[in-house]
C-alpha positions in Angstrom: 97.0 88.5 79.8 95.4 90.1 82.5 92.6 92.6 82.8 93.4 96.4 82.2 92.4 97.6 85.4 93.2 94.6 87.5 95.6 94.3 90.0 96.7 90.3 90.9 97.9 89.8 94.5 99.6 86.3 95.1 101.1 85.0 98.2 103.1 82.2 99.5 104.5 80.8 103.0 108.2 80.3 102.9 107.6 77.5 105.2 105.9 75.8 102.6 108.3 77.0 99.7 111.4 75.2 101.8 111.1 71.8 100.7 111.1 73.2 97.2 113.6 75.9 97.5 116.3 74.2 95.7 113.8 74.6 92.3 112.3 77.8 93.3 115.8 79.1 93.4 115.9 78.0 89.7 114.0 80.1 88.7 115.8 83.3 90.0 118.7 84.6 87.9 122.2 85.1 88.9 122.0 88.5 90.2 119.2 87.2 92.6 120.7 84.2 93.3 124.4 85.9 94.2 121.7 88.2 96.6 119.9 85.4 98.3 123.6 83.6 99.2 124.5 86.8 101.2 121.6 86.6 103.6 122.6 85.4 107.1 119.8 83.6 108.3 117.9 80.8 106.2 114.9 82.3 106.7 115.8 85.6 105.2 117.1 83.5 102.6 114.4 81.3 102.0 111.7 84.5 101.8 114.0 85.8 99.3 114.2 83.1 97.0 110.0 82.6 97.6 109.1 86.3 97.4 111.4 86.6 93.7 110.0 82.7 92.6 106.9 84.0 93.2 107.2 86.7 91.0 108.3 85.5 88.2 105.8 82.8 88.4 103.2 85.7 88.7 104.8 87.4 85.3 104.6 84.3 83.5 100.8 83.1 84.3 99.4 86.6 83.3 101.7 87.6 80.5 103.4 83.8 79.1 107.1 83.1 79.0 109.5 81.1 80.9 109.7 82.6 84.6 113.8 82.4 84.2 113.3 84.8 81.3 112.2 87.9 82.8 115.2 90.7 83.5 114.4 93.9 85.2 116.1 97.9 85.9 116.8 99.4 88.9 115.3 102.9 89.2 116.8 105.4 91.0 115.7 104.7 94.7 116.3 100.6 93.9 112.6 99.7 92.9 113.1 96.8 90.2 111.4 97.3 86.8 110.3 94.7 84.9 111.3 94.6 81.0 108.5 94.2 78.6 108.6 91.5 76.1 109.3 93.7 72.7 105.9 95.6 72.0 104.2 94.1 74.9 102.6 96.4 77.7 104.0 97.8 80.6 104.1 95.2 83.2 104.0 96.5 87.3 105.6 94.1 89.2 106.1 94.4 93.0 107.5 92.2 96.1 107.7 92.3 99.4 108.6 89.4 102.0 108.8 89.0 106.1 109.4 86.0 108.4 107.6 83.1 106.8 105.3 84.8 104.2 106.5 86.3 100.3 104.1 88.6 98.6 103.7 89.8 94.9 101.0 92.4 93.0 101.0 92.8 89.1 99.3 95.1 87.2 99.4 96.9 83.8 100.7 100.9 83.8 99.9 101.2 87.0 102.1 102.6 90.0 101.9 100.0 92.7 103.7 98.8 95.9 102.8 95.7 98.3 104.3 95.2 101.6 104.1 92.3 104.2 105.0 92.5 107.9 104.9 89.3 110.5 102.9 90.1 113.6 105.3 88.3 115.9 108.2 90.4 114.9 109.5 92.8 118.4 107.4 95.9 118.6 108.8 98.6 117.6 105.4 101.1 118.3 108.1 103.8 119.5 109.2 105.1 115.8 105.7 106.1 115.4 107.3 109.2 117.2 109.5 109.7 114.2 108.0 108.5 111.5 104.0 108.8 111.6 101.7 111.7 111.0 100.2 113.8 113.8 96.7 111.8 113.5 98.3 108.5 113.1 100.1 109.0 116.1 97.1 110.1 118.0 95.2 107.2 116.7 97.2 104.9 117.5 97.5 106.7 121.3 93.9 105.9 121.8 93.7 102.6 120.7 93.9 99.6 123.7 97.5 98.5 124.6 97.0 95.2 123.8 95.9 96.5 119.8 98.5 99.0 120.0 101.2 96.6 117.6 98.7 95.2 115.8 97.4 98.8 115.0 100.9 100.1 114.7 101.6 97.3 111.8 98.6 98.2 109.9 100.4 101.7 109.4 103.2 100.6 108.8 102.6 98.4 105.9 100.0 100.8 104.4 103.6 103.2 104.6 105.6 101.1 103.2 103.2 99.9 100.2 103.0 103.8 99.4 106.9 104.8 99.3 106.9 101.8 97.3 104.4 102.5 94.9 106.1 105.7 94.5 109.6 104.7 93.7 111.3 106.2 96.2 111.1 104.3 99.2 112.3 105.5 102.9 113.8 108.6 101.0 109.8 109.8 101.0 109.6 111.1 104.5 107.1 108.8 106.8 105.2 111.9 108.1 104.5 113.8 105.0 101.6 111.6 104.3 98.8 110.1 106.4 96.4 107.3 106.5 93.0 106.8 108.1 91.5 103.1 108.9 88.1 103.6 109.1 87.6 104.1 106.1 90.6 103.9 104.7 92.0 106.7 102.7 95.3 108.9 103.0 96.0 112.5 102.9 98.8 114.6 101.9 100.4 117.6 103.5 101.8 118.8 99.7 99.4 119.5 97.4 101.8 118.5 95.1 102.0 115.1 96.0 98.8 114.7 94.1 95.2 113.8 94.6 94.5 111.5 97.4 91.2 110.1 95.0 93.6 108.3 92.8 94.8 106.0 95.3 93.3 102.5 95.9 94.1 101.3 99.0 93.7 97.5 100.5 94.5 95.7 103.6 94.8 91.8 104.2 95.2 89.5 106.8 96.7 86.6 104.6 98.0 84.3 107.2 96.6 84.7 111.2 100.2 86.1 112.2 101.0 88.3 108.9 99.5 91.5 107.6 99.3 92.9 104.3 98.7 96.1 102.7 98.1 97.6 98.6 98.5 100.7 96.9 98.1 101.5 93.6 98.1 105.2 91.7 95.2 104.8 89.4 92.9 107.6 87.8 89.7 105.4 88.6 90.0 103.3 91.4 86.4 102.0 91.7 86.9 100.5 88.3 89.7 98.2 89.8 89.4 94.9 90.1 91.9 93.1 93.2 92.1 89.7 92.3 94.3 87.5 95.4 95.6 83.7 95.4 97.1 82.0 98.6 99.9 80.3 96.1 102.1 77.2 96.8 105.4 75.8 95.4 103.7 73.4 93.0 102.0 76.4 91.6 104.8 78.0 90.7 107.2 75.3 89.5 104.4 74.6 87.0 104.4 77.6 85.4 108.3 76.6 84.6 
């Protein structure tokens, strides 16, 4: 079982996962499996089946059990809840995928969200207008063109680890909330959205052309320990 105030952060290149998808599919159950089929493109497929494989495989190392055996909820803004084992703690599971990397952080009680983004992906620095704070936007103004979707990304997946964290994804508005880089830290424009002390915050670079970003609520973040693994298919089918 992992630490109490530990966070695990695996992740895995789908490119690597597709000679194994057929078994890393396996693991998934049927909902996730009747999900992955819909996808259009293989490679959304394939960082579906990863980013859920990967999971499960995650669940299982820390906490035991078949990966096929875990089931999870759907809260009310569709973040997936794992079920505990009867009388076993409360496990925080979250996912995130992009074009040819999966991503999954697990801790214990903890609020947390993970997101991934692929750097080669069209820029889209023009919904910073819409959906960044004031100083986000004016950072990102006076950065070098040539940074600015690179800088752009960073935001973005700092965003989107947050509303995930939360629970209630896009339906949190973008700009009520806003991030500094240097160092990095957020700030909120409610007071009620809490205190911005009880947020640890990380950013990765796991692959050259991928960035990465944590958050987690926790009422001591300096006692946190972020433990990360570059994973691969063998890894995970063992754990099965």
């Amino acid at each position: 079982m992992m630490a109490k105030d530990e966070v695990v952060v695996w992740w895995l290149g789908t490119e690597i996962a597709e000679e194994n998808l057929p078994q890393l599919e396996a693991l998934l159950d049927d909902t996730e499996r009747a999900r992955a089929a819909r996808f259009h493109f293989q490679h959304d497929r394939s960082s579906y089946i990863a980013a859920h494989a990967l999971g499960r495989s995650l669940l299982s190392t820390y906490a035991g059990g078949d990966p096929t055996g875990w089931r999870f909820t759907i809260g009310d803004h569709g973040k997936p809840e794992v079920i505990p084992p009867h009388s076993g703690p409360r496990l925080r599971l979250n996912l995130s995928h992009t074009r040819g990397l999966a991503a999954a952080a697990l801790t214990l009680d903890h609020d947390l969200g993970i997101d991934v983004e692929w750097l080669d992906r069209t820029p889209a620095i023009d919904l910073a207008e819409d959906y960044f704070a004031p100083a986000e936007r004016a950072h990102l103004a006076a950065v070098a063109p040539e940074l600015a979707h690179e800088v752009f990304l960073t935001f973005w997946t700092l965003k989107e680890a947050y509303v995930k964290a939360i629970g209630k994804g896009l339906a949190q508005p973008l700009d009520s909330f806003a991030f500094t880089l240097d160092p990095l830290s957020i700030r909120f424009d409610d007071e009620l959205a809490g205190d911005p002390a009880y947020w640890l915050l990380r950013r990765f670079q796991p692959t050259c052309d991928h960035l990465m970003a944590l958050a987690l609520h926790h009422p001591r973040p300096q006692d946190v320990t972020v433990t990360t693994l570059a994973a691969d298919s063998n890894l995970l089918l063992s754990t099965g």
